[in-house]
Backbone bond lengths (Angstrom), bond angles and torsions (degrees), N, CA, C in turn:
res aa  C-N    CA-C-N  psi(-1)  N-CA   C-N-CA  omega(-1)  CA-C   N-CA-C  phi
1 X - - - 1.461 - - 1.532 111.25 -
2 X 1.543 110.58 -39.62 1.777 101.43 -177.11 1.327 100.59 -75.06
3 X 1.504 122.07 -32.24 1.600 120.21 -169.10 2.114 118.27 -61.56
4 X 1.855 93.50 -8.24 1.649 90.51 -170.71 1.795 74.29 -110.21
5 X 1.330 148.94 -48.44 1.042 123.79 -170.80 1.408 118.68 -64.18
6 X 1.237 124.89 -2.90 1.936 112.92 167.73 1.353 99.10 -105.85
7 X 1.365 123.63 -15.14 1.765 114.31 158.91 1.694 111.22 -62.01
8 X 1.130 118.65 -41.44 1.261 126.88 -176.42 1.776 104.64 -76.35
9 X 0.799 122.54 -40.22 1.643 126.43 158.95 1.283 122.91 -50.71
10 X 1.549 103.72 -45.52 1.696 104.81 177.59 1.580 113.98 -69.20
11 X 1.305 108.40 -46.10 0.998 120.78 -176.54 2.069 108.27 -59.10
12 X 1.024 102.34 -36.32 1.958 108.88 178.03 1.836 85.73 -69.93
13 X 1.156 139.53 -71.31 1.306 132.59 -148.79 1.472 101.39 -64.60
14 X 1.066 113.43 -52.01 2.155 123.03 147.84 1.523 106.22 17.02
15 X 1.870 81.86 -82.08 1.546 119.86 -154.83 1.900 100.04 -70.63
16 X 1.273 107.06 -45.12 1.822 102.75 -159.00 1.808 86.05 -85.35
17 X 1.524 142.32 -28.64 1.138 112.91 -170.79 1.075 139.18 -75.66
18 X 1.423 125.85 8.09 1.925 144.32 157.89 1.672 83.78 -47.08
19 X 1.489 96.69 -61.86 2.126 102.46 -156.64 1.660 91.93 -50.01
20 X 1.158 117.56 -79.17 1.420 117.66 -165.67 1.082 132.05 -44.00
21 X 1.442 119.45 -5.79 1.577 143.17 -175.36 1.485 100.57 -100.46
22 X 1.678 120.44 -21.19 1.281 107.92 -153.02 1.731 88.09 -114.09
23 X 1.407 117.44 -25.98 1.491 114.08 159.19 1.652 122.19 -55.18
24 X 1.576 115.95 -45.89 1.074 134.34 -169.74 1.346 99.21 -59.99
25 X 1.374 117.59 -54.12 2.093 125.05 176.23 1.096 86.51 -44.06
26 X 1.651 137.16 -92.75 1.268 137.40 -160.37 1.682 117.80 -24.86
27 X 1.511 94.95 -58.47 2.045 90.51 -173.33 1.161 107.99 -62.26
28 X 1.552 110.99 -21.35 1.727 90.54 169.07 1.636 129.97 -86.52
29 X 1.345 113.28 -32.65 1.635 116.30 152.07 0.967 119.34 -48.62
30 X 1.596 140.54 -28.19 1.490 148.35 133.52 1.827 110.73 0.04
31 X 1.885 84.39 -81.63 1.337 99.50 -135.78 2.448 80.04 -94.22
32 X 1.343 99.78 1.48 2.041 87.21 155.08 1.239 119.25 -79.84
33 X 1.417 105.72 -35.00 1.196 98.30 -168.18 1.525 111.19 -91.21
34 X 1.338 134.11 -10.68 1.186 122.99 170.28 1.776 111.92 -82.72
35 X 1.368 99.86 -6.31 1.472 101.90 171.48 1.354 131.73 -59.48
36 X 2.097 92.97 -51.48 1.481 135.15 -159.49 1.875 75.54 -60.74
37 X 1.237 104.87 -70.06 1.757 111.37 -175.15 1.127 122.87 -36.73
38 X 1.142 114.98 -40.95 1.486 117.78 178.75 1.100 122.72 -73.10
39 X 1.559 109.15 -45.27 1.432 123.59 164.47 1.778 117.53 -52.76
40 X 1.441 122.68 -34.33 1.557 110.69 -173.23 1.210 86.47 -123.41
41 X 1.523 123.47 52.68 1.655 107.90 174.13 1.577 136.84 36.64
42 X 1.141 105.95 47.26 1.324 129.01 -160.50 1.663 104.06 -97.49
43 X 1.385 116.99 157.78 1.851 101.83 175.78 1.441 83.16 -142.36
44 X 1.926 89.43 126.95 1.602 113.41 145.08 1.049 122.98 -140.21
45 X 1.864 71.46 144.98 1.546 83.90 176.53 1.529 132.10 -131.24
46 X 1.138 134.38 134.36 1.278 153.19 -164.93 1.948 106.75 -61.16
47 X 1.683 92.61 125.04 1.863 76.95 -174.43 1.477 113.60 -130.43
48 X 1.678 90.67 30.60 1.234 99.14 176.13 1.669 111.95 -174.83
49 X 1.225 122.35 129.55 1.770 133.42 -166.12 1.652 87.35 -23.74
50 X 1.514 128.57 171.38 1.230 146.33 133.38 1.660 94.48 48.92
51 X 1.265 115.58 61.11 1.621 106.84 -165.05 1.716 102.89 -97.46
52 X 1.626 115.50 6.10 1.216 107.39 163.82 1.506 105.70 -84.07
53 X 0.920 121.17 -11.12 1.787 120.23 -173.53 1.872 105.45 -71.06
54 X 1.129 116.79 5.02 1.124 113.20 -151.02 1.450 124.47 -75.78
55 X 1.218 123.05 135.28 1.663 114.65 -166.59 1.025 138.21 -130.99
56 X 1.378 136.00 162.17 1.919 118.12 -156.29 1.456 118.65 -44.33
57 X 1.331 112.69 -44.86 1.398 113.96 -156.35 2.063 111.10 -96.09
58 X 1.305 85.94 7.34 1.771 94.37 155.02 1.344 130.30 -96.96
59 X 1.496 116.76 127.95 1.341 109.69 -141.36 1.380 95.10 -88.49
60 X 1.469 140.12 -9.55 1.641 152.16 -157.01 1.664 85.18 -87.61
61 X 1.774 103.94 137.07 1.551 94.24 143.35 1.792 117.86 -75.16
62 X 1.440 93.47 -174.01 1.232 117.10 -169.54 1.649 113.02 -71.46
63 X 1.229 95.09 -52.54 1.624 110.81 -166.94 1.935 104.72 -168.41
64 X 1.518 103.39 164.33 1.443 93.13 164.01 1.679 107.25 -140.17
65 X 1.442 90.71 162.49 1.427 90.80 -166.74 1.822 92.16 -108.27
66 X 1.280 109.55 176.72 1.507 112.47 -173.72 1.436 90.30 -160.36
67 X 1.425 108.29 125.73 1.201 110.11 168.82 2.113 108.53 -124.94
68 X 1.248 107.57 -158.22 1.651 99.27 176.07 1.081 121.81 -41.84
69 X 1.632 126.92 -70.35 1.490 175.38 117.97 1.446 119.31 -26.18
70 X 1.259 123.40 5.72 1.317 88.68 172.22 2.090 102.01 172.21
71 X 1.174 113.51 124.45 1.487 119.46 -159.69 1.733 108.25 -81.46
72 X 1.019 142.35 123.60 1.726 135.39 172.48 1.789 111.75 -104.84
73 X 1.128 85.96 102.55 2.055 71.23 176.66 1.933 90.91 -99.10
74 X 1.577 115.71 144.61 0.793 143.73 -115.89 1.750 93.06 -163.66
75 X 1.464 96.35 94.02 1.424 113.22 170.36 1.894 115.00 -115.97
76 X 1.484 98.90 121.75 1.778 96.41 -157.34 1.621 88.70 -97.50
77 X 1.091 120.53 123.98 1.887 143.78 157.89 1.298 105.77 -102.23
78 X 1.649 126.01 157.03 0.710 136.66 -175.99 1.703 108.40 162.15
79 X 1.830 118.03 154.74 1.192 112.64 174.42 1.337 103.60 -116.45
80 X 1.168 123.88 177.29 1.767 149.49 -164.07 1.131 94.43 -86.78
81 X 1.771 118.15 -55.94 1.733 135.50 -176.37 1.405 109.21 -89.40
82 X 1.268 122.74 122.38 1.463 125.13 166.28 1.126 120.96 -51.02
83 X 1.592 125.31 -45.90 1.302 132.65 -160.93 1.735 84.87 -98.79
84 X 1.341 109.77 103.84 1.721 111.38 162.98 1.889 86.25 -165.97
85 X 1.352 88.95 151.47 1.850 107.91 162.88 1.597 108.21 -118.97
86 X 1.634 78.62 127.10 1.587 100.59 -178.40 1.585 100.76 -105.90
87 X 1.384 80.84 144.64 1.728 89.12 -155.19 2.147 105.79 -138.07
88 X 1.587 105.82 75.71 1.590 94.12 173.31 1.370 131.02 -64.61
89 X 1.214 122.85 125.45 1.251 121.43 -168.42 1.847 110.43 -98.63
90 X 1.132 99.26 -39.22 1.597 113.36 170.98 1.506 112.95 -175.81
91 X 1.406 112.62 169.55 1.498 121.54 -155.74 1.874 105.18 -52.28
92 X 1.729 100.89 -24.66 1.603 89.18 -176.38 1.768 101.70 -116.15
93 X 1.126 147.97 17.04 1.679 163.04 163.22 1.264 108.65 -125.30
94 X 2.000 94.38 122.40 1.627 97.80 167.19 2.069 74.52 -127.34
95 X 1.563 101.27 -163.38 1.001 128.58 171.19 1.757 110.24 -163.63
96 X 1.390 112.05 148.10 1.540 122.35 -161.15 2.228 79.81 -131.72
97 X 1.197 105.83 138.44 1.574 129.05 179.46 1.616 113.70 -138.27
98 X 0.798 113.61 122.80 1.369 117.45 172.81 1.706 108.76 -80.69
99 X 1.381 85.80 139.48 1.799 99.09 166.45 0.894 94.34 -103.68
100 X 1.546 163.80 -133.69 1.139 165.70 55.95 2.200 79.99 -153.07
101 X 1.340 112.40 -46.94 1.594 100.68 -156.01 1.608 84.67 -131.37
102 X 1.781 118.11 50.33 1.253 100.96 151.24 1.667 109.86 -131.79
103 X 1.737 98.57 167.69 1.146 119.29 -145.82 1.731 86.08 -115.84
104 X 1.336 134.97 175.90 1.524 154.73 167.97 1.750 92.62 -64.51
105 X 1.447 124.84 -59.66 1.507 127.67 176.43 1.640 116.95 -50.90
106 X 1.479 101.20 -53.25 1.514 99.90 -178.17 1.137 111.81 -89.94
107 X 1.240 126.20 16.58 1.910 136.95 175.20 2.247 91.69 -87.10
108 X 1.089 82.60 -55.23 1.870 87.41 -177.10 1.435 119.46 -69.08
109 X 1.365 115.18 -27.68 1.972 126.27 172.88 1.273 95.50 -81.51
110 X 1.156 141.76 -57.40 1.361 121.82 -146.99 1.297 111.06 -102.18
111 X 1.296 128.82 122.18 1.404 152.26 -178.57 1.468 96.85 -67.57
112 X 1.634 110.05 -170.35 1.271 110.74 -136.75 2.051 83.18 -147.99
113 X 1.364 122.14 93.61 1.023 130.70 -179.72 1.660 120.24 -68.27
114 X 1.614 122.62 89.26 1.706 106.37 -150.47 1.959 96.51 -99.37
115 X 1.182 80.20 140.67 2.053 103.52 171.70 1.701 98.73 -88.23
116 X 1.362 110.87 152.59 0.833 129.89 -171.63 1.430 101.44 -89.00
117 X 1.626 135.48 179.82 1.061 133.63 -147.86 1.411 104.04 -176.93
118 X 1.350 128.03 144.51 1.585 120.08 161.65 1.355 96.95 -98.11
119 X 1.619 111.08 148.27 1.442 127.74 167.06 1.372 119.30 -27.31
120 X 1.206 169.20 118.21 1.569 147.04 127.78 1.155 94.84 -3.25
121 X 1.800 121.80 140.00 1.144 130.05 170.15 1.365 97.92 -121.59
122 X 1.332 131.24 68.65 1.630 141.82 -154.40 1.845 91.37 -77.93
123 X 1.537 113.00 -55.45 1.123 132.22 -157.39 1.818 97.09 -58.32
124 X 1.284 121.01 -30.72 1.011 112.07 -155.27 1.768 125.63 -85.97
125 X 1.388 86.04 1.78 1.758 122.28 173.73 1.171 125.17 -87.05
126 X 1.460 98.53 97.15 1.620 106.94 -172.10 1.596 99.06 -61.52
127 X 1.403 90.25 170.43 1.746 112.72 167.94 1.521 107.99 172.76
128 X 1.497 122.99 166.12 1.983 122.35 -153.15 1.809 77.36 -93.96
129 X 1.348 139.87 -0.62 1.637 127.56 -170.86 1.924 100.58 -144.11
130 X 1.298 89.09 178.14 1.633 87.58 172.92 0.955 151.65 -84.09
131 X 1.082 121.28 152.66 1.858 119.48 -153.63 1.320 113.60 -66.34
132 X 1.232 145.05 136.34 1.340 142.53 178.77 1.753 106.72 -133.05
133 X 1.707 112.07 90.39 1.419 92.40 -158.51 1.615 106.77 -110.38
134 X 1.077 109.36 139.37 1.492 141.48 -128.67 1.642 94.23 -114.91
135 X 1.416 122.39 115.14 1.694 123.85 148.91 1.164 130.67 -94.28
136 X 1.358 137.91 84.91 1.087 156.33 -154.08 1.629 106.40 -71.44
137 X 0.871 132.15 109.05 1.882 135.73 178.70 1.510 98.47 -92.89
138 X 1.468 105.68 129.94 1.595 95.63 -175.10 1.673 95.63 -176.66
139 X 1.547 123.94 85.32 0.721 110.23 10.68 1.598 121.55 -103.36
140 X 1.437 136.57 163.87 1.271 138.39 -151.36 1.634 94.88 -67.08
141 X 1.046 125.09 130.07 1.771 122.04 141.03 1.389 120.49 -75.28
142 X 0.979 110.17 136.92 1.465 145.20 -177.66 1.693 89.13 -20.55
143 X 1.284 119.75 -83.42 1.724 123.04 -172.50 1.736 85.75 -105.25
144 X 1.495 99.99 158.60 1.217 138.11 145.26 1.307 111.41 -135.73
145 X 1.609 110.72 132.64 1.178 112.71 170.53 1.736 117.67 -143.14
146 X 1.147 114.98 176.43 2.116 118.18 169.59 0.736 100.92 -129.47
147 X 1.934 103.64 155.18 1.404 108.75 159.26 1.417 100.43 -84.44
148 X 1.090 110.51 169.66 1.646 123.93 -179.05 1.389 106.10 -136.29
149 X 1.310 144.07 123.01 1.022 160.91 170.43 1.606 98.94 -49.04
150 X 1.057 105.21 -79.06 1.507 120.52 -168.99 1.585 121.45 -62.08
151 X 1.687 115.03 9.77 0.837 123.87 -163.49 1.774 125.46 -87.96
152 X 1.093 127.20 134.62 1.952 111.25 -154.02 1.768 86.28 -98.34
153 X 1.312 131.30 14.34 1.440 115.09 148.90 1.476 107.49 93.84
154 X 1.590 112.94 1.76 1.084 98.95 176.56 1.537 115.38 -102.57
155 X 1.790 120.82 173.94 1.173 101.89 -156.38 1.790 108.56 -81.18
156 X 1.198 100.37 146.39 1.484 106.04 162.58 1.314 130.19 -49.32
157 X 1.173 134.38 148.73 1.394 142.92 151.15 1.477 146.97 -29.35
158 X 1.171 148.34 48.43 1.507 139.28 -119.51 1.289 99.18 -66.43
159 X 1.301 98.83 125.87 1.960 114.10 169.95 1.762 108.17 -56.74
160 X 1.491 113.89 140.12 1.248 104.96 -175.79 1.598 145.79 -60.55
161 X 1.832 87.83 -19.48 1.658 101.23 -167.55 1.541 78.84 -116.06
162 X 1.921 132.68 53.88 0.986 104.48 173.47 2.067 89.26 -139.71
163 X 0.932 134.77 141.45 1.417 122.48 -172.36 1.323 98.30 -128.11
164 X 1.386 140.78 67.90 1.289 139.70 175.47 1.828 109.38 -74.00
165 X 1.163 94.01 152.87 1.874 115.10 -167.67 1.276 111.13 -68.09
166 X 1.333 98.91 -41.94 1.676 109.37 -145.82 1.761 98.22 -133.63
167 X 1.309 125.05 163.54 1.534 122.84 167.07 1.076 120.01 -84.46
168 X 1.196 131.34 136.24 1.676 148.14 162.24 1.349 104.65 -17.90
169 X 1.597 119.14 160.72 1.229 110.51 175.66 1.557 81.37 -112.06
170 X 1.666 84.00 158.78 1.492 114.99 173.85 1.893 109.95 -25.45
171 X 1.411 114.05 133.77 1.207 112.19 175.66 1.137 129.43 64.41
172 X 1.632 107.56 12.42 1.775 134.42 164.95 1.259 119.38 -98.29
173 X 1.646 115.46 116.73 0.822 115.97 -175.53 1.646 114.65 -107.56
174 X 1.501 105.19 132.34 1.676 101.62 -159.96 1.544 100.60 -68.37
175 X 1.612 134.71 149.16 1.628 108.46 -178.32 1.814 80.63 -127.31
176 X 1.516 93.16 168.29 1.643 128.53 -157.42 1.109 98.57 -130.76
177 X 1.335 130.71 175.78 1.722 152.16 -141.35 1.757 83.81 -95.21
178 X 1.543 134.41 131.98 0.875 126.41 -166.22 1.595 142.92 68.42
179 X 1.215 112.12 -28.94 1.822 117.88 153.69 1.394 131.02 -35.74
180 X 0.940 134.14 127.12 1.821 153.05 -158.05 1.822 81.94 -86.96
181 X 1.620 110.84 117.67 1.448 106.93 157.54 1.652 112.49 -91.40
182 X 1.334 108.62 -16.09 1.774 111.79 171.08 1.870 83.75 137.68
183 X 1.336 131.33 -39.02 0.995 121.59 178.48 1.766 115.26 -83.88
184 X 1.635 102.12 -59.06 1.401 101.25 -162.48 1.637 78.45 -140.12
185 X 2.029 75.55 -176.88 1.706 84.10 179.67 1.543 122.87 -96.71
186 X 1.075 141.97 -176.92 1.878 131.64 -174.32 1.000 91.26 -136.90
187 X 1.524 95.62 132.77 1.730 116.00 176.61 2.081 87.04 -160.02
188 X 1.587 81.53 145.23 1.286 102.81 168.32 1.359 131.51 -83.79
189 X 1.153 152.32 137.35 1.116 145.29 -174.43 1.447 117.49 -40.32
190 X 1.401 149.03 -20.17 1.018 145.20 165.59 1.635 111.55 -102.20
191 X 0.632 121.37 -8.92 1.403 126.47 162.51 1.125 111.57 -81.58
192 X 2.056 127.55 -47.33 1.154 127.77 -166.75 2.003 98.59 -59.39
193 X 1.131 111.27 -54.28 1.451 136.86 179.71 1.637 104.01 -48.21
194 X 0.926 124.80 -47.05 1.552 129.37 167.99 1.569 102.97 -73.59
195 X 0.985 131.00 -32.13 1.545 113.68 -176.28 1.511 109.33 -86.00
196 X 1.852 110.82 -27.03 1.619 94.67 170.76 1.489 117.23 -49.89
């Protein structure tokens, strides 16, 4: 009986340590970026409890940063699983896909199941200069990509720090460190940190 209850224990610590690994990333993107700030006299500020916890389908950014010239509000996304494609469809539908068990065949069968989302409310973040609002990937999934309206369907370009499995679907556009998803711009956590 004790020998299946610490199997059953191992197996729970198993299950919750993705989460605790994916909090642990956060306190440290936390405590860079309040560094990066501190270091070039930078001001952030937090605009909401636990604002590294922060997650797609909350429509608040995270925090904003303020520098001389120029305001960043700063919405942090990110998945638990590395291997997933994040996929915005519009300001209120994203969808999250796992790679981990796909193939070129099951990249083309399997559709793209989208969660609903509140808007980015980028605009709604004061600051004394202009808004520059910021999607923070952290940690990055494997692809990010948009649909693009305007898009002639052919395939995108693979971003460099991005190694996706399979090809975009039609009218997906793969996005890179700086790319317009229709809301804000995408930058990765070391990039975001290099561009302050």
């Amino acid at each position: 009986m004790l020998f299946i209850l610490y199997v059953v224990l191992a197996l729970a610590v198993l299950g919750v340590l993705p989460y605790i690994v994916f909090a642990v990333k956060r306190l440290c993107l936390a405590a860079r970026l309040r560094a990066v700030c501190r270091k070039k006299g930078y001001t952030l500020t937090p605009l909401k409890r636990f604002w590294w916890l922060d997650t797609v389908k909350s429509g608040s950014p995270a925090c904003k940063i303020e520098t001389a010239d120029i305001g960043y509000a700063v919405k942090i996304i990110g998945t638990v699983f590395r291997r997933k494609h994040l996929r915005f469809y519009d300001g209120t539908h994203y969808a999250v896909r796992s790679l981990r068990f796909e193939t070129h065949m099951t990249a083309k069968a399997a559709g793209y199941t989208y969660k609903e989302k509140e808007p980015y409310r980028f605009s709604k973040v004061e600051t004394e200069n202009t808004v520059y609002p910021v999607i923070l990937l952290h940690p990055a999934p494997t692809t990010i990509s948009a649909k693009r309206a305007d898009s002639n369907g052919e395939k995108a370009a693979t971003p460099s720090y991005l190694t996706p499995k399979t090809d975009p679907p039609l009218r997906d556009e793969l996005l890179q460190n700086g790319d317009f998803t229709g809301e804000g711009y995408v930058y990765t956590a070391d990039a975001f940190l290099s561009h302050l």
